[in-house]
Structures are given as C-alpha cells and as structure tokens.
Residue, then its C-alpha position, 0 to 999 in steps of 0.5 A: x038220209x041214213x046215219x046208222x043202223x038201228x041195231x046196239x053194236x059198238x062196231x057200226x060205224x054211221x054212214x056219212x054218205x049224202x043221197x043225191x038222188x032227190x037233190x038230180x030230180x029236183x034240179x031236173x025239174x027246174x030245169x025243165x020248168x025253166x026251159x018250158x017258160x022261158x019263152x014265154x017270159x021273153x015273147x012278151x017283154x017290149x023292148x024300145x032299143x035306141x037308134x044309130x044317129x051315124x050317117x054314114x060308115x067310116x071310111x076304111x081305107x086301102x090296104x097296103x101290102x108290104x111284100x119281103x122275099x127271102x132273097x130280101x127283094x122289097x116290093x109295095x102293092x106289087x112294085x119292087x123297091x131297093x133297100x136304098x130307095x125305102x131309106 
C-alpha cells in the first residue's frame, strides 16, 4: 500500500490508489478451495426427503377451443355457431 513517496517535497501529493491485486488472489483461491470441496460436502450428507401421500394425479380435463375469424364466424371444438345461438 503505497501513500506517498518518502522524499521532503511540499509538492507530492499521497496516492490514494487501493492495490487489488492481493484482494483478486485471495478471492481465486477461495473460490478454487470451494469448488474443489463442495463435492465432497454434498456427497456425504443424508438427506431423508418426505413422500407423496397422492394416490392419483388430478384429472386435467378437455380443452376447450373457442375459435373467431376475422369475418366474425364463431365455432367450439370445430362446430361453427351463430352469434344468436351463443346468446
């Protein structure tokens, strides 16, 4: 960390510069130590997850498809329908 020089002049300013360089290697080699035991953390733990007490899957049901042209034709599933018949 350098903030100043060591030399009596009036006119040398302190450098406020911070060094990172230590701060990048020490965060590398966390990073690498983590990585490297990570699996071996996670390998080793038992882990008792619960089960699923649904007998069966909800039934989703049909999909109904409401169709309108541009000409203002209506159909359901396919079956055209007049406007007076959908009121």
């Amino acid at each position: 960390m350098a903030f100043g020089s060591f030399r009596n002049d009036k006119d040398t300013n302190a450098m406020s510069e911070i060094n990172v360089t230590p701060l990048v290697d020490v965060m590398l080699v966390l990073m690498i130590v983590f990585m490297v035991s990570m699996p071996v953390f996670t390998s080793s733990i038992k882990i008792n997850l619960p089960t699923s007490s649904a007998k069966q899957p909800l039934d989703k049901g049909e999909i109904v498809r409401i169709t309108v042209s541009p000409e203002g034709d209506y159909s359901i599933m396919d079956v055209p329908y007049t406007p007076e018949a959908l009121s």
